[in-house]
C-alpha beads as a LAMMPS data file, in Angstrom:
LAMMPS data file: protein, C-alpha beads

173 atoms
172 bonds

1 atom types
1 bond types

-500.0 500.0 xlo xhi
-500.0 500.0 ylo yhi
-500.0 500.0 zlo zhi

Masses

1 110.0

Atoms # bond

1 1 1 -25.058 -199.009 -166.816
2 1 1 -21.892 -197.216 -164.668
3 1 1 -23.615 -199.503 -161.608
4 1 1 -23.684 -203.215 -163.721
5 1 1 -20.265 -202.120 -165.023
6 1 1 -19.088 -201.501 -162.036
7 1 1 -20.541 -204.779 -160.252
8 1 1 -19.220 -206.950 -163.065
9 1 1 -15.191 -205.739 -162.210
10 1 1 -15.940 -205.851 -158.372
11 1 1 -17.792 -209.380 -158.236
12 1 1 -15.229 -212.397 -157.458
13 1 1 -15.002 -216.012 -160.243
14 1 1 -14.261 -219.349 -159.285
15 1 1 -10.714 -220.563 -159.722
16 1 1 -9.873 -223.167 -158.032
17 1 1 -12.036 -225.149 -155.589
18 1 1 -10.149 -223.402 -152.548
19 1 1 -10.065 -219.902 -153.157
20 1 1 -11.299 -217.198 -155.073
21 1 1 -9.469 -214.482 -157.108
22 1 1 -10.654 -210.741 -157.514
23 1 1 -11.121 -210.317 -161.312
24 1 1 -10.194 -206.961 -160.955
25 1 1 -6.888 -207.727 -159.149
26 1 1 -6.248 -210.371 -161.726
27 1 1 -6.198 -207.534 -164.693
28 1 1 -3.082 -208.521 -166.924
29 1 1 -2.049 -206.630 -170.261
30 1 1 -3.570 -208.173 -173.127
31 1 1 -0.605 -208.913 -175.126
32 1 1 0.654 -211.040 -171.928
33 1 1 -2.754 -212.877 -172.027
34 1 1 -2.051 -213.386 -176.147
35 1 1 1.544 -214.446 -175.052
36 1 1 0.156 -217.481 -172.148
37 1 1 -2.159 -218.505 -174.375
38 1 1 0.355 -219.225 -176.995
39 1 1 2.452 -220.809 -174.518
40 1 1 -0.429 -222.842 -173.661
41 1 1 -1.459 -223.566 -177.630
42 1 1 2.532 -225.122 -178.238
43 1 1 2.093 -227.342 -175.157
44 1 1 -0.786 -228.831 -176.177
45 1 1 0.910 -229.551 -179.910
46 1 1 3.834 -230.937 -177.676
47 1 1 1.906 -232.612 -175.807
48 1 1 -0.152 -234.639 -178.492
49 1 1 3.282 -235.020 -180.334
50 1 1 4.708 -236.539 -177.345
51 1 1 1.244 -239.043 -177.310
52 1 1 2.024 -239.722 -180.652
53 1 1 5.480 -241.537 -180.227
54 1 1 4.723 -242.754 -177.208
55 1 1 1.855 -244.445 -179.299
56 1 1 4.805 -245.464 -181.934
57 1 1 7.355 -246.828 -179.552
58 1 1 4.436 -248.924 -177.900
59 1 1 3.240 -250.455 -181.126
60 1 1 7.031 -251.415 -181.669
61 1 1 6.988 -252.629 -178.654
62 1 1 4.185 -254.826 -179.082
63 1 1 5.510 -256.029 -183.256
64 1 1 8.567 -256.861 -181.096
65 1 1 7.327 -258.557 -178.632
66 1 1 5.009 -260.622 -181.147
67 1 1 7.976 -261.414 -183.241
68 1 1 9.790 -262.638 -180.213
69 1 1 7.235 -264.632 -179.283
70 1 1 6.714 -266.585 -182.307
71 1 1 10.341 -267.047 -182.816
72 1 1 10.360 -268.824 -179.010
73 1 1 7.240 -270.883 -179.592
74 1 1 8.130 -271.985 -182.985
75 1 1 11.695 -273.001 -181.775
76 1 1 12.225 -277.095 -182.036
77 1 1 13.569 -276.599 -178.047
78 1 1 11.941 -275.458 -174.773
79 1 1 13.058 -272.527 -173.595
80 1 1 12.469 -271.082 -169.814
81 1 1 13.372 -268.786 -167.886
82 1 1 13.461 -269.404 -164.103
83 1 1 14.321 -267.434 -160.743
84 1 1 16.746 -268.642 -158.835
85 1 1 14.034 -270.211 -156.480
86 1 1 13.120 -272.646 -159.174
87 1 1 9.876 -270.183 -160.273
88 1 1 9.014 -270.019 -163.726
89 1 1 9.311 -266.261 -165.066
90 1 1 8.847 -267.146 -168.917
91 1 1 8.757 -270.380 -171.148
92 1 1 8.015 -270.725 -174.718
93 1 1 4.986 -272.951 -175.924
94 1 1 7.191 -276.027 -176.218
95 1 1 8.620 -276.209 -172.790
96 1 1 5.128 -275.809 -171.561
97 1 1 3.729 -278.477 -173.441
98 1 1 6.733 -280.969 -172.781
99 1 1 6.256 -280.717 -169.134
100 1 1 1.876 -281.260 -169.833
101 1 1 0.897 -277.650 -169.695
102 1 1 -1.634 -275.949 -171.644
103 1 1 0.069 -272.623 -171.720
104 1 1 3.356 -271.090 -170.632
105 1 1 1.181 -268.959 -168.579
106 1 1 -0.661 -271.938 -166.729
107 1 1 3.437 -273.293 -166.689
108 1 1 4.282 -270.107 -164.831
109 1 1 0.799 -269.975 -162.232
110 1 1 0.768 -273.793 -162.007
111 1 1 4.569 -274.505 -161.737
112 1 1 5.331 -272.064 -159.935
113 1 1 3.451 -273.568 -157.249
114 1 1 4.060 -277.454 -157.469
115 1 1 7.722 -277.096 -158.685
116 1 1 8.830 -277.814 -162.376
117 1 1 11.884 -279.948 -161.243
118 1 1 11.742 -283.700 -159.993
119 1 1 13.226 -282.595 -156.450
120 1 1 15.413 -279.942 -154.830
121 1 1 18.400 -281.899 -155.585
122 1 1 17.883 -281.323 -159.116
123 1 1 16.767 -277.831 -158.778
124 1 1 19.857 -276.949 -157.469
125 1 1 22.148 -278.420 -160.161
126 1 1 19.872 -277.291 -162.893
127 1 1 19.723 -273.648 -161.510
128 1 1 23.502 -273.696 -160.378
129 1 1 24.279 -274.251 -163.767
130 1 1 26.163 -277.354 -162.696
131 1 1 24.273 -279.259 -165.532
132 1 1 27.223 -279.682 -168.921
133 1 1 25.861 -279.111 -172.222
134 1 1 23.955 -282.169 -172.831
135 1 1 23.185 -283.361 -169.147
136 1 1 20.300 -285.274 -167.843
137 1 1 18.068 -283.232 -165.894
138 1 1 14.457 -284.838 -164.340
139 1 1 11.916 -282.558 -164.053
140 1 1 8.160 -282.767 -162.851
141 1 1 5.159 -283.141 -165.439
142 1 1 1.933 -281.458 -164.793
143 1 1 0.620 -284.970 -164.072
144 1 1 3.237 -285.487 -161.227
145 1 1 5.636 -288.082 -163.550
146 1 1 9.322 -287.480 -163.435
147 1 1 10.385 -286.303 -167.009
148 1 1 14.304 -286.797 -168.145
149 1 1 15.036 -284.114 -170.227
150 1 1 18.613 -282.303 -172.219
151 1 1 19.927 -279.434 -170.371
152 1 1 21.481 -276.770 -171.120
153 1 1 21.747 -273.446 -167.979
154 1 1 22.910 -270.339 -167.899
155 1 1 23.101 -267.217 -165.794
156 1 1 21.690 -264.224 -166.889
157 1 1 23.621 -261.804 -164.371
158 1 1 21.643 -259.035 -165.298
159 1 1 18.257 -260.451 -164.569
160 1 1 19.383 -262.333 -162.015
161 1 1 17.791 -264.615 -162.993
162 1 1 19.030 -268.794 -165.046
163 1 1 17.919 -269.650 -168.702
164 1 1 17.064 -272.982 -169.243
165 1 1 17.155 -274.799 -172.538
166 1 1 15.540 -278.084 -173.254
167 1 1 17.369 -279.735 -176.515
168 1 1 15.487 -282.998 -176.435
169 1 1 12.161 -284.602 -175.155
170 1 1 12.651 -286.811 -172.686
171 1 1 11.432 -290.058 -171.414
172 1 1 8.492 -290.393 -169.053
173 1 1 9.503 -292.085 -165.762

Bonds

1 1 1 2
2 1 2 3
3 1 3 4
4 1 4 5
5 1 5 6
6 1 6 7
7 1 7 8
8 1 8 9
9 1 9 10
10 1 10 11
11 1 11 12
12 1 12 13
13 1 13 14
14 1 14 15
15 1 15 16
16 1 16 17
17 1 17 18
18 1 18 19
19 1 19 20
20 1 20 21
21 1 21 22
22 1 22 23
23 1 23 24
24 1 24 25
25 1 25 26
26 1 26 27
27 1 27 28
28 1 28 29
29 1 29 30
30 1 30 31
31 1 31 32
32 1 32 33
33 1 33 34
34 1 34 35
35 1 35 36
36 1 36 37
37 1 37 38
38 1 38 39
39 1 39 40
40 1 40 41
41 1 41 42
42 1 42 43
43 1 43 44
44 1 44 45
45 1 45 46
46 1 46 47
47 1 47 48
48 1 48 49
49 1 49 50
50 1 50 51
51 1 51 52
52 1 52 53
53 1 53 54
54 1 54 55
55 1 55 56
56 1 56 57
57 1 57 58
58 1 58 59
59 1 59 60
60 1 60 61
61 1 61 62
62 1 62 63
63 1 63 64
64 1 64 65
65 1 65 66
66 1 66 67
67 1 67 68
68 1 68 69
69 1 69 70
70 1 70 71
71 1 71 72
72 1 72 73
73 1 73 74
74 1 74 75
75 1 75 76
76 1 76 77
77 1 77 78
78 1 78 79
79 1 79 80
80 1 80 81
81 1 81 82
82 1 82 83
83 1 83 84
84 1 84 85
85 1 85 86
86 1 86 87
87 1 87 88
88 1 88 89
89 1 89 90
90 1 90 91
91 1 91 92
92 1 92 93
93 1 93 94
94 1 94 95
95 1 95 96
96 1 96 97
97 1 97 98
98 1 98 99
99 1 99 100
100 1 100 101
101 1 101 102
102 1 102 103
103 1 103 104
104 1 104 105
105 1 105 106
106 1 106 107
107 1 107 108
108 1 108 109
109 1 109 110
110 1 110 111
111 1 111 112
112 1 112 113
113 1 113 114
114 1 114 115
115 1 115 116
116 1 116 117
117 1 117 118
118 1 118 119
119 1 119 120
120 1 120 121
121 1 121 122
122 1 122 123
123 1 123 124
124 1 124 125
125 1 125 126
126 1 126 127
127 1 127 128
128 1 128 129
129 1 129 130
130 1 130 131
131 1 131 132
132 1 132 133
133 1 133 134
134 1 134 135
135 1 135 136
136 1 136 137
137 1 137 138
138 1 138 139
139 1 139 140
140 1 140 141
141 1 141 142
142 1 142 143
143 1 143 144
144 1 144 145
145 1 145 146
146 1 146 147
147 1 147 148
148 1 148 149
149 1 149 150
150 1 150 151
151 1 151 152
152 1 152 153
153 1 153 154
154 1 154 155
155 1 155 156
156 1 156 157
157 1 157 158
158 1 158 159
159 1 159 160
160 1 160 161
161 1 161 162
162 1 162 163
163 1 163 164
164 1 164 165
165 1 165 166
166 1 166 167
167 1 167 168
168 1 168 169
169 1 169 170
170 1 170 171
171 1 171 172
172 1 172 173
């Protein structure tokens, strides 16, 4: 028995998949052992406590976002959002559908491509926010017409970024 015992303190386990470690030079006191594996234990609880909010601040998140969201589309206005290259970044339902678009997110993949406004001319005003609460602005419907819509622009300096709100349908050109 001396011979297996003495084989089972001398033989080498797998620890990582680069090295081995000598199980008799890894011999710790047991109350050290007892002491990692409570250490171990309480970040695993802090852990799936940390999971846990992060599971309540994205559902929050989400009821936010939702409530957002139907506040925009249910607005009587379009509202956009637009980089300062004339791309679309975000639009409510009506915007999308005043300028022929299904979606706001076939506004923002199809826009953004052909252009929303009637010409760089208007772009420019529109984006400058050189458009007066209440000016004429033409912009481009998903059919190629020119649309005359109410304007309203503003900057938002911290997402660099010009809000756009539509206060009236427009005419068809």
């Amino acid at each position: 028995m001396g011979g297996v015992f003495h084989l089972f303190h001398k033989c080498k386990r797998f620890v990582s998949s680069r090295h081995y470690v000598s199980m008799r030079d890894n011999h710790r006191p047991k109350h050290d052992l007892i002491h990692e594996v409570t250490g171990l234990r309480k970040q695993i609880v802090d852990l799936k406590e940390a999971m846990v909010a992060r599971r309540r601040v994205e559902d929050a998140l989400r009821d936010a976002e939702s409530r957002l969201r139907s506040l925009t589309d249910g607005a009587p206005v379009g509202l956009c959002l637009f980089r300062r290259d004339g791309t679309p970044i975000a639009a409510n339902a009506p915007f999308a559908r005043m300028l022929g678009y299904e979606s706001p997110a076939e506004l923002q993949r199809v826009g953004g491509v052909l252009g929303v406004f009637a010409n760089p001319e208007e772009q420019a005003r529109v984006l400058g926010c050189d458009s007066g609460s209440g000016s004429k602005s033409l912009f481009r419907h998903k059919d190629g017409a020119r649309l005359c819509l109410s304007v309203l622009a503003a900057p938002c300096l911290d997402l660099g970024s010009v809000a756009v709100v539509i206060y009236s349908h427009g005419v068809l050109e």
